[in-house]
PDB file of N, CA, C and O in Angstrom:
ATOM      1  N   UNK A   1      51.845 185.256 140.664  1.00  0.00           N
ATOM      2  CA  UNK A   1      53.247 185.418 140.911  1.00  0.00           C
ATOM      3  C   UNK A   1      53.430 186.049 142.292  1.00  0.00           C
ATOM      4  O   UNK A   1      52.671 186.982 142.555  1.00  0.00           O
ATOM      5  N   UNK A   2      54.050 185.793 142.930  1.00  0.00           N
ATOM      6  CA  UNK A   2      54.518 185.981 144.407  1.00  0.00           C
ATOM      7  C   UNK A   2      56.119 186.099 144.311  1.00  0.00           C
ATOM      8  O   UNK A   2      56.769 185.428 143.510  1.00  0.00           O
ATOM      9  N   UNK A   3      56.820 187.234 145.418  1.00  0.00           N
ATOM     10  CA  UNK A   3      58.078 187.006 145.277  1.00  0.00           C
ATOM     11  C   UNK A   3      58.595 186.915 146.969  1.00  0.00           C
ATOM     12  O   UNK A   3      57.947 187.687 147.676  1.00  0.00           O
ATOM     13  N   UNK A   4      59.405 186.290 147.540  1.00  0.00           N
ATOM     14  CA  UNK A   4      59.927 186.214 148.829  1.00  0.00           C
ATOM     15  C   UNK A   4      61.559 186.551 148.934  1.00  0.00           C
ATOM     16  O   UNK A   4      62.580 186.042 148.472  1.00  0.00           O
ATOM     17  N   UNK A   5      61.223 187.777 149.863  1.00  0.00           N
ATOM     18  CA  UNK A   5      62.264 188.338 150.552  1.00  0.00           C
ATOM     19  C   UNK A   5      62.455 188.253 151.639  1.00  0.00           C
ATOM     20  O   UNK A   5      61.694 188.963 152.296  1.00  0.00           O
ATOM     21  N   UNK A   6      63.468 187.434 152.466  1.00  0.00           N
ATOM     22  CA  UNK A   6      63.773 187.075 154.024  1.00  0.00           C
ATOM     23  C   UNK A   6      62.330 186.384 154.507  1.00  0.00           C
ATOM     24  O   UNK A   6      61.717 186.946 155.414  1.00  0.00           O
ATOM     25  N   UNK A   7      61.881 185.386 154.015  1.00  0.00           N
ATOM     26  CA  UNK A   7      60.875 184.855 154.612  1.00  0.00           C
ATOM     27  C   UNK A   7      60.931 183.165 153.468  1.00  0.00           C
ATOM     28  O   UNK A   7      60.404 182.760 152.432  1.00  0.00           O
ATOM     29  N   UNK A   8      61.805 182.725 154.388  1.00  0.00           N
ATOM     30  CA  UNK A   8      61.890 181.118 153.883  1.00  0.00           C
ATOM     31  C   UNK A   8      60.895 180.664 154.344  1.00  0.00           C
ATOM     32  O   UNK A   8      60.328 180.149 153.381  1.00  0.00           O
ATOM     33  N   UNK A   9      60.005 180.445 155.647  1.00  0.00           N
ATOM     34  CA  UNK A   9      59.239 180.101 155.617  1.00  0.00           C
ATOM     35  C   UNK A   9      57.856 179.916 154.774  1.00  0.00           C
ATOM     36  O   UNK A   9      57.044 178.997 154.669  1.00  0.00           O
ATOM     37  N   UNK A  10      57.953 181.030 154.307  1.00  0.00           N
ATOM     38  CA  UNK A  10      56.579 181.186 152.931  1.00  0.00           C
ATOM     39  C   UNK A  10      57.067 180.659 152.001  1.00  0.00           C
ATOM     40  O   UNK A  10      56.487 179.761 151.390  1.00  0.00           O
ATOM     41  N   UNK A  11      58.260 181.109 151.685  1.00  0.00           N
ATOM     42  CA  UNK A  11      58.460 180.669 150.207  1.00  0.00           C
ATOM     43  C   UNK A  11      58.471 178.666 150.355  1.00  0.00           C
ATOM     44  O   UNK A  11      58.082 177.898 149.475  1.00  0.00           O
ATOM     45  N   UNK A  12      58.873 178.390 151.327  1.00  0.00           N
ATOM     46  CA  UNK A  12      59.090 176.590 151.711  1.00  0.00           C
ATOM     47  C   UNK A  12      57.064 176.237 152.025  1.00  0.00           C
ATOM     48  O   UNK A  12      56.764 175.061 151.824  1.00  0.00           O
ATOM     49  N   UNK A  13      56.513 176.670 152.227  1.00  0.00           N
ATOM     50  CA  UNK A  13      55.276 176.568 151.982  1.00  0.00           C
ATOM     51  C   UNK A  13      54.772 177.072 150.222  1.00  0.00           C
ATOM     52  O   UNK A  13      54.010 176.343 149.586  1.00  0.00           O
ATOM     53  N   UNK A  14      54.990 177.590 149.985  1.00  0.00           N
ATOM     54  CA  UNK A  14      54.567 177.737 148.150  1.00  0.00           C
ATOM     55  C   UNK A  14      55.162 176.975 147.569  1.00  0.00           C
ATOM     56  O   UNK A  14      54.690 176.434 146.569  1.00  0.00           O
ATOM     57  N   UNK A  15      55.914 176.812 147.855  1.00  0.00           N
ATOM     58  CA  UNK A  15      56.867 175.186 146.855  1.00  0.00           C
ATOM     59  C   UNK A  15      56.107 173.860 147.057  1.00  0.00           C
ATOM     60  O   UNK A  15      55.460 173.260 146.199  1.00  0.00           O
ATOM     61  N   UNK A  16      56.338 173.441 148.599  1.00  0.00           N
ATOM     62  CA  UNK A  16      55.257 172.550 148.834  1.00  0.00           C
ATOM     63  C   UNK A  16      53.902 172.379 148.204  1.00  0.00           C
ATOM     64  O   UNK A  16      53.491 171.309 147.756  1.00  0.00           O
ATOM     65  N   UNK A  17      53.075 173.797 148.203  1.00  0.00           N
ATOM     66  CA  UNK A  17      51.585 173.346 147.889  1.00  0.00           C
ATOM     67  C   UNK A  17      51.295 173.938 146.247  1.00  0.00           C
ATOM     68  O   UNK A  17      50.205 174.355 145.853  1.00  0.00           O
ATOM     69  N   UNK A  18      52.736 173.843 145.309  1.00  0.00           N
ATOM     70  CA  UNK A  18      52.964 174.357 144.452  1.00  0.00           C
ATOM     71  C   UNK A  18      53.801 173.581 143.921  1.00  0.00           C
ATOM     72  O   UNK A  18      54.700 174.200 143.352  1.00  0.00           O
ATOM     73  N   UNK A  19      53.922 171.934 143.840  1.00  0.00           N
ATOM     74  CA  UNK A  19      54.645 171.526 143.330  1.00  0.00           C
ATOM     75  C   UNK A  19      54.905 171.157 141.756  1.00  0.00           C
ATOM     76  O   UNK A  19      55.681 170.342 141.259  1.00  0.00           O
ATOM     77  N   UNK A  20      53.906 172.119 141.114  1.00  0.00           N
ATOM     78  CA  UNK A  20      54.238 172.222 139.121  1.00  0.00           C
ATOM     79  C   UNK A  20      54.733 173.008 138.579  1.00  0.00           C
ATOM     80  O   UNK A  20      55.324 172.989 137.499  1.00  0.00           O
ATOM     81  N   UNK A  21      54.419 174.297 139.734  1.00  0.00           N
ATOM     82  CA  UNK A  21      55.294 175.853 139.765  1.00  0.00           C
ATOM     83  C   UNK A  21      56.323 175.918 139.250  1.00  0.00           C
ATOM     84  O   UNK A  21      56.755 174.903 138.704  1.00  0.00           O
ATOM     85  N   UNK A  22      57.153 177.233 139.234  1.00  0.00           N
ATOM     86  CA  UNK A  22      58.423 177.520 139.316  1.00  0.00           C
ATOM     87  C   UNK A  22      59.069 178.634 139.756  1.00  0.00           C
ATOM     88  O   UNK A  22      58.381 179.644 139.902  1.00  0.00           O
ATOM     89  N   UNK A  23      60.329 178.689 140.023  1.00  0.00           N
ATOM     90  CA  UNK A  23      61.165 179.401 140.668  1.00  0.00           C
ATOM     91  C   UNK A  23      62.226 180.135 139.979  1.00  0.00           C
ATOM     92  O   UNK A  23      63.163 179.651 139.344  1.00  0.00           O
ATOM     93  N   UNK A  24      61.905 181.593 140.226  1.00  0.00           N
ATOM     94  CA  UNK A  24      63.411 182.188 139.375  1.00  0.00           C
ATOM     95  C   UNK A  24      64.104 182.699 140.394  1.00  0.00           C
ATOM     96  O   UNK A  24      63.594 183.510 141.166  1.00  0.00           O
ATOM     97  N   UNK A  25      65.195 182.328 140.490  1.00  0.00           N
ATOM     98  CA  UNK A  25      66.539 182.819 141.433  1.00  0.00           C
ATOM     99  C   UNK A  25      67.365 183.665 141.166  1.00  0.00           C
ATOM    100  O   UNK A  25      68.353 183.612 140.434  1.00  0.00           O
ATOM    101  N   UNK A  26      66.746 184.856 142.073  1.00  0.00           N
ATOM    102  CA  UNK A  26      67.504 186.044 141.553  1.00  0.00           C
ATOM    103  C   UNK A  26      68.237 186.423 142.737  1.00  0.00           C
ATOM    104  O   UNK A  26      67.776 185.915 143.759  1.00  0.00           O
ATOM    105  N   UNK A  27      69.430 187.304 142.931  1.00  0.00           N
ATOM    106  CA  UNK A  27      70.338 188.224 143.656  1.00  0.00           C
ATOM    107  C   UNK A  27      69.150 189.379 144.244  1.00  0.00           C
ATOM    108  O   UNK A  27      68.141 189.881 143.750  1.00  0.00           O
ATOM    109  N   UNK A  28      69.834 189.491 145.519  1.00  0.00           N
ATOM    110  CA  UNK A  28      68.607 190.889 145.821  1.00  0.00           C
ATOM    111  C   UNK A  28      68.678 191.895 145.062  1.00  0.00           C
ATOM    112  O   UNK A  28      67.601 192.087 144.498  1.00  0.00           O
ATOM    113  N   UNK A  29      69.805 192.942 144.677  1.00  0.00           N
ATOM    114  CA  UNK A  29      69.568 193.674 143.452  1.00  0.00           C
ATOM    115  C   UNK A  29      69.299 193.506 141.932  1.00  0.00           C
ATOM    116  O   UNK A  29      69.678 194.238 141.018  1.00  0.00           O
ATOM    117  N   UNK A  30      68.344 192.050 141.860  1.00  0.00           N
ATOM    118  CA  UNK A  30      68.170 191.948 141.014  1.00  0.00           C
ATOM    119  C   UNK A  30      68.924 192.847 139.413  1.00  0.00           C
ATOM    120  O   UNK A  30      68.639 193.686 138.558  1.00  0.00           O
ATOM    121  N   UNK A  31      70.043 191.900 139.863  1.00  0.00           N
ATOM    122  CA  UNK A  31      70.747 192.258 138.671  1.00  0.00           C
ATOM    123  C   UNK A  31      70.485 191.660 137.122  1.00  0.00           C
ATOM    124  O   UNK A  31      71.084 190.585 137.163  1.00  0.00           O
ATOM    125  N   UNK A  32      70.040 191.759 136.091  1.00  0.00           N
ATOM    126  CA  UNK A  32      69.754 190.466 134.659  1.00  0.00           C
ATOM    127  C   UNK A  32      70.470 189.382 134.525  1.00  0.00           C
ATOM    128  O   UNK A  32      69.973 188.286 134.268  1.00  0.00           O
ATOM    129  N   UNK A  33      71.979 189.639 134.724  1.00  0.00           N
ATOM    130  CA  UNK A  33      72.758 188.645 134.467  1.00  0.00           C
ATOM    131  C   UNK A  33      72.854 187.423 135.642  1.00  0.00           C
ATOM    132  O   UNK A  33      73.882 186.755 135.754  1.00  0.00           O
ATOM    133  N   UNK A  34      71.955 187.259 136.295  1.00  0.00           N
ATOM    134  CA  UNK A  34      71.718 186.004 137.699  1.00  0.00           C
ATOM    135  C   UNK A  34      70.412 185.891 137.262  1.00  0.00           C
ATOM    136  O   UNK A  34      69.824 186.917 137.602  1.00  0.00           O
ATOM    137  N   UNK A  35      69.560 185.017 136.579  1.00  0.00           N
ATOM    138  CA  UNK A  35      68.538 184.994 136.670  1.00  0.00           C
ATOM    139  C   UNK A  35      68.157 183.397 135.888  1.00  0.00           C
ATOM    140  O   UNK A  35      68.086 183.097 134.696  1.00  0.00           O
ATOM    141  N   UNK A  36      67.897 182.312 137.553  1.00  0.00           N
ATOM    142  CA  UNK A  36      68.232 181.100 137.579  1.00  0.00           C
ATOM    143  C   UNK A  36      66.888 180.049 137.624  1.00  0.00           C
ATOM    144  O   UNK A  36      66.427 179.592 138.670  1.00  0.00           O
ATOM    145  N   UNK A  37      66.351 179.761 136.224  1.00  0.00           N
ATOM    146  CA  UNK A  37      65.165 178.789 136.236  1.00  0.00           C
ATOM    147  C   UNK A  37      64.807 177.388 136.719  1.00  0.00           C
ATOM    148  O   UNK A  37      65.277 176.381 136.188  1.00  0.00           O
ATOM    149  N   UNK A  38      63.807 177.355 137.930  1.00  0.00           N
ATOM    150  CA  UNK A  38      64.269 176.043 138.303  1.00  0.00           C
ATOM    151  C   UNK A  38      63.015 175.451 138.459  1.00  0.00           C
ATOM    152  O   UNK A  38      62.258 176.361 138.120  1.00  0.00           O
ATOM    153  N   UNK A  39      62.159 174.265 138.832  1.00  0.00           N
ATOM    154  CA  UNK A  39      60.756 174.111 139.063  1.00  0.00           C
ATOM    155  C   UNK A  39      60.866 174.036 140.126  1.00  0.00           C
ATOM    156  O   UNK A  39      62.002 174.001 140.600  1.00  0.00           O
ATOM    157  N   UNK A  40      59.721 173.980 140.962  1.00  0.00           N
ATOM    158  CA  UNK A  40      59.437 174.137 142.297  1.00  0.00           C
ATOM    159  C   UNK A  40      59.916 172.840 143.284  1.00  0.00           C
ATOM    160  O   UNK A  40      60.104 172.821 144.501  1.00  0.00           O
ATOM    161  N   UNK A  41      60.031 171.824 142.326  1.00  0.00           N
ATOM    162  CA  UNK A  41      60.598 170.507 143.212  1.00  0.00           C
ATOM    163  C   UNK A  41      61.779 170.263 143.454  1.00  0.00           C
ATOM    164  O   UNK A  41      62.245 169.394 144.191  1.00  0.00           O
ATOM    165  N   UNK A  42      62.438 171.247 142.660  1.00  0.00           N
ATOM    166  CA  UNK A  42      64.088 170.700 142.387  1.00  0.00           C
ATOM    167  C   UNK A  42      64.587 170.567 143.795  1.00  0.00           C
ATOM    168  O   UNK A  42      63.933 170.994 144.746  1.00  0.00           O
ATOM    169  N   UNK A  43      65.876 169.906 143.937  1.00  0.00           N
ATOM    170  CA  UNK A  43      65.814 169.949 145.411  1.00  0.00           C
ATOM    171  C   UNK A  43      66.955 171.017 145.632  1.00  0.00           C
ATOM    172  O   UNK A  43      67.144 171.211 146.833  1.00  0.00           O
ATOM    173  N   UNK A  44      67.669 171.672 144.904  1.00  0.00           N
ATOM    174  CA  UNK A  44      68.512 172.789 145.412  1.00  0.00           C
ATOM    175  C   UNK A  44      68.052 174.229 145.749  1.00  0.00           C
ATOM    176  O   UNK A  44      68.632 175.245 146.132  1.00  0.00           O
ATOM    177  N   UNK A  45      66.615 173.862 145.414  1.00  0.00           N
ATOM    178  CA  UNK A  45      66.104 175.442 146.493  1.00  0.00           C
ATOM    179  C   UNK A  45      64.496 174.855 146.663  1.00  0.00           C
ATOM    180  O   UNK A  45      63.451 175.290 146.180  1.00  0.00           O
ATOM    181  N   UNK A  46      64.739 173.744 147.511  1.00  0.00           N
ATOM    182  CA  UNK A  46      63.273 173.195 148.579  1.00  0.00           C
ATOM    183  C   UNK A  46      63.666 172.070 149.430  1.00  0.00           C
ATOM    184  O   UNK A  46      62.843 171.198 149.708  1.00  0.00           O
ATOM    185  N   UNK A  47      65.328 172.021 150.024  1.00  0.00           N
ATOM    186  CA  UNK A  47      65.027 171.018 151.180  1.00  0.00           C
ATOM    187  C   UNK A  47      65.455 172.109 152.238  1.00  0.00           C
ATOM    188  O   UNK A  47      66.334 172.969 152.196  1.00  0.00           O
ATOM    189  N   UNK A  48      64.487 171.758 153.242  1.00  0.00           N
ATOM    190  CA  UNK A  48      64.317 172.507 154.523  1.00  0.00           C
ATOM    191  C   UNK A  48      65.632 172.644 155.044  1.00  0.00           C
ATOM    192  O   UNK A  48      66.601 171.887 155.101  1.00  0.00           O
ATOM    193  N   UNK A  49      65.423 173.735 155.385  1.00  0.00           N
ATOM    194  CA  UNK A  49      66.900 174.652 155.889  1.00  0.00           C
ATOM    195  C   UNK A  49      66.502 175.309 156.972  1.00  0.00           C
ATOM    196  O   UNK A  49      65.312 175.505 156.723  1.00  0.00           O
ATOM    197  N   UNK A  50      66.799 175.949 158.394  1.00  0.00           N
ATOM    198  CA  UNK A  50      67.016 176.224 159.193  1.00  0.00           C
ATOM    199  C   UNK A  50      67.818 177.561 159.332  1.00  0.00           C
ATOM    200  O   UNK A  50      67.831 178.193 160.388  1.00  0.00           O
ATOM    201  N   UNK A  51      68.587 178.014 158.036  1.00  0.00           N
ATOM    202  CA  UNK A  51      69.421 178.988 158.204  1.00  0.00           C
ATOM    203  C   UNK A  51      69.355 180.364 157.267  1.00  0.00           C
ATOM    204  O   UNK A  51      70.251 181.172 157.021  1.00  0.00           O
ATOM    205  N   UNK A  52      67.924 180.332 156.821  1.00  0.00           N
ATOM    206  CA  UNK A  52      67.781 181.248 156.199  1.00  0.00           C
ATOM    207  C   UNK A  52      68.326 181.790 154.613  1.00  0.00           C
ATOM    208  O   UNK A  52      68.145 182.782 153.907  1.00  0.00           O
ATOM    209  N   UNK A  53      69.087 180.517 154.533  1.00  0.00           N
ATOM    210  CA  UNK A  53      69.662 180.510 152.753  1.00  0.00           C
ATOM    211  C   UNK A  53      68.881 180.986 151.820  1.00  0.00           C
ATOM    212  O   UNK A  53      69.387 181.891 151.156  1.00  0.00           O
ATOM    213  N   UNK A  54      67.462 180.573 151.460  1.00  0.00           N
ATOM    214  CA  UNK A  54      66.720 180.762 150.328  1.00  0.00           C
ATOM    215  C   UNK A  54      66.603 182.607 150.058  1.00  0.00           C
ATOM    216  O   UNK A  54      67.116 183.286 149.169  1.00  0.00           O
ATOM    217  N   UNK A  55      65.834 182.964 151.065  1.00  0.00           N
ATOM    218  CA  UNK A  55      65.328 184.231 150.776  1.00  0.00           C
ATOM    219  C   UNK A  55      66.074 185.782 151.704  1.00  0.00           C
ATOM    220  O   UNK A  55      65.779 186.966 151.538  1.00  0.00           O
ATOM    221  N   UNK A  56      67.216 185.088 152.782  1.00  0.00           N
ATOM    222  CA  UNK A  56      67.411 186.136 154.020  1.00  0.00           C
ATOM    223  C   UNK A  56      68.842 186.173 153.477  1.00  0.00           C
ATOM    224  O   UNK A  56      69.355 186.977 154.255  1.00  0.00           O
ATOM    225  N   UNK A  57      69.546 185.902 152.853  1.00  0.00           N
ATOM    226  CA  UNK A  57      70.837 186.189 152.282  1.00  0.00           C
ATOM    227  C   UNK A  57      71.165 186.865 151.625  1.00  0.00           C
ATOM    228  O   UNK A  57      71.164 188.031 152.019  1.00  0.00           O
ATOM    229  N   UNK A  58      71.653 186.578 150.210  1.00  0.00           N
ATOM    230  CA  UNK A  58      71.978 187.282 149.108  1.00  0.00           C
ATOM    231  C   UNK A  58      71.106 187.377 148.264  1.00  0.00           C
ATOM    232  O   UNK A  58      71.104 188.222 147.369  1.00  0.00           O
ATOM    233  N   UNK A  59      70.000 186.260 148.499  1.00  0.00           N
ATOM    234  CA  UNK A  59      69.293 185.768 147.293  1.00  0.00           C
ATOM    235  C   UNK A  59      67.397 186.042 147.405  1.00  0.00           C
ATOM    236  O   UNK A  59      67.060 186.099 148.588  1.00  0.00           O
ATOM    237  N   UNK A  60      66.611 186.151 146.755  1.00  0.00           N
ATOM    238  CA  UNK A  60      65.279 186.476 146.846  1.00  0.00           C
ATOM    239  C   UNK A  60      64.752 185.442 145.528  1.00  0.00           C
ATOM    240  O   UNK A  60      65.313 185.184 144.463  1.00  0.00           O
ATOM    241  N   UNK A  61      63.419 184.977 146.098  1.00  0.00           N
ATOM    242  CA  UNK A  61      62.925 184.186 145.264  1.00  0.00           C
ATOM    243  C   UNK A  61      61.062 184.635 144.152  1.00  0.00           C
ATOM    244  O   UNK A  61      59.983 184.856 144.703  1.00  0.00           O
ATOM    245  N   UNK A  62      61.281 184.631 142.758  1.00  0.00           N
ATOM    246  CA  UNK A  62      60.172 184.774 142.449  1.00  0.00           C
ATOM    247  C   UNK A  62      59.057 183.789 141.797  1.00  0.00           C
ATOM    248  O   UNK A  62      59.191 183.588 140.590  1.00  0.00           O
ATOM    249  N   UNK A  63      58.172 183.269 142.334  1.00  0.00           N
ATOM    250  CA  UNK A  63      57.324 182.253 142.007  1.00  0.00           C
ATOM    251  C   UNK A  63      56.330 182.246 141.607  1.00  0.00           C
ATOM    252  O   UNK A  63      55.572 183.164 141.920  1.00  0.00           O
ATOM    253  N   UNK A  64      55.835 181.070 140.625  1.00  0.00           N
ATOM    254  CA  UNK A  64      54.781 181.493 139.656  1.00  0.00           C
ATOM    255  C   UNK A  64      54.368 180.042 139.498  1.00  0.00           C
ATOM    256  O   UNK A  64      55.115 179.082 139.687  1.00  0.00           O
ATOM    257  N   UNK A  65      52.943 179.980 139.089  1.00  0.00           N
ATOM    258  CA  UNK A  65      52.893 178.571 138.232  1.00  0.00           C
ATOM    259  C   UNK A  65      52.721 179.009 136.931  1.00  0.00           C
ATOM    260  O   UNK A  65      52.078 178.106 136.396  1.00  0.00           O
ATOM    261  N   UNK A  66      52.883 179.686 136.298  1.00  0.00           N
ATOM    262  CA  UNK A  66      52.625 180.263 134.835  1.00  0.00           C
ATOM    263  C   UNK A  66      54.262 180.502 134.595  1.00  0.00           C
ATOM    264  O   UNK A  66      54.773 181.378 135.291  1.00  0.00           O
ATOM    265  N   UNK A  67      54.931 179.939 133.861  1.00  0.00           N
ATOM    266  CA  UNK A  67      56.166 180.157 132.968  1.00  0.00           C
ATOM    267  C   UNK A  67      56.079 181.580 132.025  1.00  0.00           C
ATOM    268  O   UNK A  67      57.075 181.920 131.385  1.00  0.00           O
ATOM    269  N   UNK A  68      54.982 182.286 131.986  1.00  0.00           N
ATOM    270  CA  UNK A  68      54.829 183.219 131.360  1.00  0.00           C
ATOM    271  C   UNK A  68      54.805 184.305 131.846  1.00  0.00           C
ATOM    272  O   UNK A  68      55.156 185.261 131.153  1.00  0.00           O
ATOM    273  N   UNK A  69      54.403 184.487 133.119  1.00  0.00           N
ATOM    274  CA  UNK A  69      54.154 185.313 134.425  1.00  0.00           C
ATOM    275  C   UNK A  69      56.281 185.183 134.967  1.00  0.00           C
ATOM    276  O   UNK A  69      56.915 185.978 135.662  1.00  0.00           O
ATOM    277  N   UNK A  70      56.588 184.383 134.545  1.00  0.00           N
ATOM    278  CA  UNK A  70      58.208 184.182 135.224  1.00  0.00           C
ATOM    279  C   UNK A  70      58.968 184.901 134.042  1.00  0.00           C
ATOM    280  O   UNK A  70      59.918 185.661 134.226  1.00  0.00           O
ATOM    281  N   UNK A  71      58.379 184.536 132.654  1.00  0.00           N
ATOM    282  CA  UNK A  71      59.407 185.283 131.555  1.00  0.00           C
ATOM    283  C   UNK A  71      58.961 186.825 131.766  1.00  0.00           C
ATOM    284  O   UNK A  71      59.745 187.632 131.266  1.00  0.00           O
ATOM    285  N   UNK A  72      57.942 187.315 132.361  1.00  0.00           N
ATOM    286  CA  UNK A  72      57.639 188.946 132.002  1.00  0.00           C
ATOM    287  C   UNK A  72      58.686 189.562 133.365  1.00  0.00           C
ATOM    288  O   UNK A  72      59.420 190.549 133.400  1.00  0.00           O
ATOM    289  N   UNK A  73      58.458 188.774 134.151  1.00  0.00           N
ATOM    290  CA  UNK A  73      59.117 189.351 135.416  1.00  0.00           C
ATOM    291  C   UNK A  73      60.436 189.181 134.913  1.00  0.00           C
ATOM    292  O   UNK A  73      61.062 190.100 135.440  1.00  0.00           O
ATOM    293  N   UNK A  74      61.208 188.540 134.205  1.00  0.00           N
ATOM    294  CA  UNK A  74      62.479 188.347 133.660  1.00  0.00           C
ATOM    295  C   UNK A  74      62.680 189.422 132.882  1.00  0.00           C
ATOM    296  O   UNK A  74      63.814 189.901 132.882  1.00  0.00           O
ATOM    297  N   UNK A  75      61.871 189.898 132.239  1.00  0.00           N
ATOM    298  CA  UNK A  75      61.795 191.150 131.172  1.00  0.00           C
ATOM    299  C   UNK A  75      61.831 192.044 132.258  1.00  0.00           C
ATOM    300  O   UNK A  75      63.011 192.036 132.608  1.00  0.00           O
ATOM    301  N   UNK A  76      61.248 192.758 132.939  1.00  0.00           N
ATOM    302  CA  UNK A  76      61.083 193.398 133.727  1.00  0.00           C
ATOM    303  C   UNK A  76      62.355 193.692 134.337  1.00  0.00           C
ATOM    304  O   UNK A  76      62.810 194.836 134.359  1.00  0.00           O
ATOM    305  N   UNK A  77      62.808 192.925 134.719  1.00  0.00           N
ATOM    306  CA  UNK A  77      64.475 193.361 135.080  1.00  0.00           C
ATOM    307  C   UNK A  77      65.358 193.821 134.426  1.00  0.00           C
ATOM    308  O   UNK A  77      66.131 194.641 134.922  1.00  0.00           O
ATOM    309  N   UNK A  78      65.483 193.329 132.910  1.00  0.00           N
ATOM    310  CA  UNK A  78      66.189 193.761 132.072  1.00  0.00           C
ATOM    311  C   UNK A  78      66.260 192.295 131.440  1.00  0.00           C
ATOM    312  O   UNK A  78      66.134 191.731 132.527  1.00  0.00           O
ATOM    313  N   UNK A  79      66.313 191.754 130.979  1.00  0.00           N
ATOM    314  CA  UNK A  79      65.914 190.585 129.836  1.00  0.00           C
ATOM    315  C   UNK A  79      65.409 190.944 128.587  1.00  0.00           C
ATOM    316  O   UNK A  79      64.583 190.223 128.027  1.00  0.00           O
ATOM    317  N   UNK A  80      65.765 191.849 128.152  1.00  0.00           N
ATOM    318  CA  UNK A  80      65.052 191.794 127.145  1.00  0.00           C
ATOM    319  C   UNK A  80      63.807 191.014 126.098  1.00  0.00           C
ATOM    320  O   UNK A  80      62.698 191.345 125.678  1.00  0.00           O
ATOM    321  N   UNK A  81      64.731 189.769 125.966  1.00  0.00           N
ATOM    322  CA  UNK A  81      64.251 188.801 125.405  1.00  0.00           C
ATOM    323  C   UNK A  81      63.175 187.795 126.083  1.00  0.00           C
ATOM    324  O   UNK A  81      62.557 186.923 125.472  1.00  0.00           O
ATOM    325  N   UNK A  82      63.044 188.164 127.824  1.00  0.00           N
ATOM    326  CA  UNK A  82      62.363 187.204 128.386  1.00  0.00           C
ATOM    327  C   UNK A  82      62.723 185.764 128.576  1.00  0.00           C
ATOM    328  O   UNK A  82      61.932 184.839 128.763  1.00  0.00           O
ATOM    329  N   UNK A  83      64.555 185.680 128.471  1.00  0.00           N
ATOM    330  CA  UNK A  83      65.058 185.048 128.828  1.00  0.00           C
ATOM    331  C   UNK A  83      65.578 184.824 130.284  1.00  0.00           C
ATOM    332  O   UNK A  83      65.290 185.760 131.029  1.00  0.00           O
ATOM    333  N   UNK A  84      66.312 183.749 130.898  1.00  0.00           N
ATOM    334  CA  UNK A  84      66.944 183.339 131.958  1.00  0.00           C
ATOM    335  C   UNK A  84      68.375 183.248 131.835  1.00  0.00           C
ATOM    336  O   UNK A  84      68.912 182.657 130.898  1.00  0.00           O
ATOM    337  N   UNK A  85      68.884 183.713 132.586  1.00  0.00           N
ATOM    338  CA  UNK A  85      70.821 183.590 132.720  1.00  0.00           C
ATOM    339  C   UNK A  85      71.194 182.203 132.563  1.00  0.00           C
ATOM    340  O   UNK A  85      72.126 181.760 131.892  1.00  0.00           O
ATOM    341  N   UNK A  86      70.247 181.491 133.352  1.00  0.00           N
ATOM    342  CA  UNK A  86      70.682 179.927 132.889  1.00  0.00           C
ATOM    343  C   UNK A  86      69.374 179.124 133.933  1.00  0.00           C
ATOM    344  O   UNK A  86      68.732 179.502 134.913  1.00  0.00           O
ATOM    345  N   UNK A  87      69.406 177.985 133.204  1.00  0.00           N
ATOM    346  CA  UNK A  87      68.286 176.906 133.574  1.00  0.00           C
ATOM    347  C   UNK A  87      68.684 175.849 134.372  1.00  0.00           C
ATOM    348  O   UNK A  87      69.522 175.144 133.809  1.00  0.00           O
ATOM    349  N   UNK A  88      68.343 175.452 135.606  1.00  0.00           N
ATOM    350  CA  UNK A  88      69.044 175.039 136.478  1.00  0.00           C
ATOM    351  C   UNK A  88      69.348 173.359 135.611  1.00  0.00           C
ATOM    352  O   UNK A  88      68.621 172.607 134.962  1.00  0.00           O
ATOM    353  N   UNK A  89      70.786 173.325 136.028  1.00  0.00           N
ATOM    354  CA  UNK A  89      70.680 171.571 135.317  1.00  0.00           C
ATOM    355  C   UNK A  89      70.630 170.393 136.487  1.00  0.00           C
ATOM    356  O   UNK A  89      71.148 169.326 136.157  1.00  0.00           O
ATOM    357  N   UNK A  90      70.211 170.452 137.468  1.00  0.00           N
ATOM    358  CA  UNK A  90      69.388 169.397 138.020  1.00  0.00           C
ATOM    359  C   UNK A  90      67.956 168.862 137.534  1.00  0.00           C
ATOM    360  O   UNK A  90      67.630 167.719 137.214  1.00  0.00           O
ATOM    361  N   UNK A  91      67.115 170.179 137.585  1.00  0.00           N
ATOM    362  CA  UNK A  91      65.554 170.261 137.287  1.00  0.00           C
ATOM    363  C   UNK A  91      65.011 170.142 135.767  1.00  0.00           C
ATOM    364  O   UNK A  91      64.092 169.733 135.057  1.00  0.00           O
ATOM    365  N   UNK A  92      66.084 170.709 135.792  1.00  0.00           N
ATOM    366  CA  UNK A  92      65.835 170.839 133.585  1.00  0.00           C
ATOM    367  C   UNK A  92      64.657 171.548 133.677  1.00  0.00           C
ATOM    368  O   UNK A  92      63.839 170.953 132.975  1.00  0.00           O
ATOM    369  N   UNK A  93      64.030 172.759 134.311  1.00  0.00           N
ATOM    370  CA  UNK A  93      62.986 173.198 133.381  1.00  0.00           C
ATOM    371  C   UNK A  93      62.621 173.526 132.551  1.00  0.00           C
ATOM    372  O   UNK A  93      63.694 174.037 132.230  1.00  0.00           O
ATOM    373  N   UNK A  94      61.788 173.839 131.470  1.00  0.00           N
ATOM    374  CA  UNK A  94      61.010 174.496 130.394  1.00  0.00           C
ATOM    375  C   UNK A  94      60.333 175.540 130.428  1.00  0.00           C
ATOM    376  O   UNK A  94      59.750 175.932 129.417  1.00  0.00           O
TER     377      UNK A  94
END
C-alpha cells in the first residue's frame, strides 16, 4: 500500500504499472464519509493531467493491489466496518 500526496506524477506511474490495483479516493483530511473505491484503470482518476488534480488539490490518493490492505486503511480512518462511502460507478469495483 502506498499513498500520494501532491505528487501526480507517482501516483500516474503506479496506476500504469499497476493496472489490477486499486484506488481509494480520499479528501486530504481524510474525513470517513469521502471514501471513493475505484480500480486502477478507471479512467476518472488515470488520464494524464497536467494540472495537478489527482493528488495536489483537495484530494490524496491510497493504493494497493490487495483490496484488503484498502479495507484496513478504510478502517483506519474511521470505517468501522471496512467499508467505502461509495464505489465508483464507472469502474464497478469489488
Amino acid at each position: 500500500m502506498e499513498k500520494f500526496t501532491d505528487d501526480d506524477a507517482g501516483y500516474l506511474r503506479w496506476i500504469a504499472n499497476h493496472p489490477n490495483g486499486f484506488v481509494l479516493n480520499i479528501e486530504r483530511g481524510e474525513r470517513p464519509q469521502y471514501t471513493v473505491l475505484h480500480r486502477a484503470t478507471c479512467r476518472s482518476i488515470s488520464r494524464s493531467r497536467d494540472d495537478g488534480a489527482y493528488t495536489s488539490r483537495n484530494y490524496k490518493k491510497v493504493v494497493a493491489n490487495d483490496l484488503t490492505e484498502i479495507r484496513a486503511y478504510a478502517k483506519s480512518m474511521g470505517r468501522s466496518d471496512s467499508s467505502f462511502s461509495k464505489l465508483c460507478g464507472l469502474c464497478q469495483p469489488s
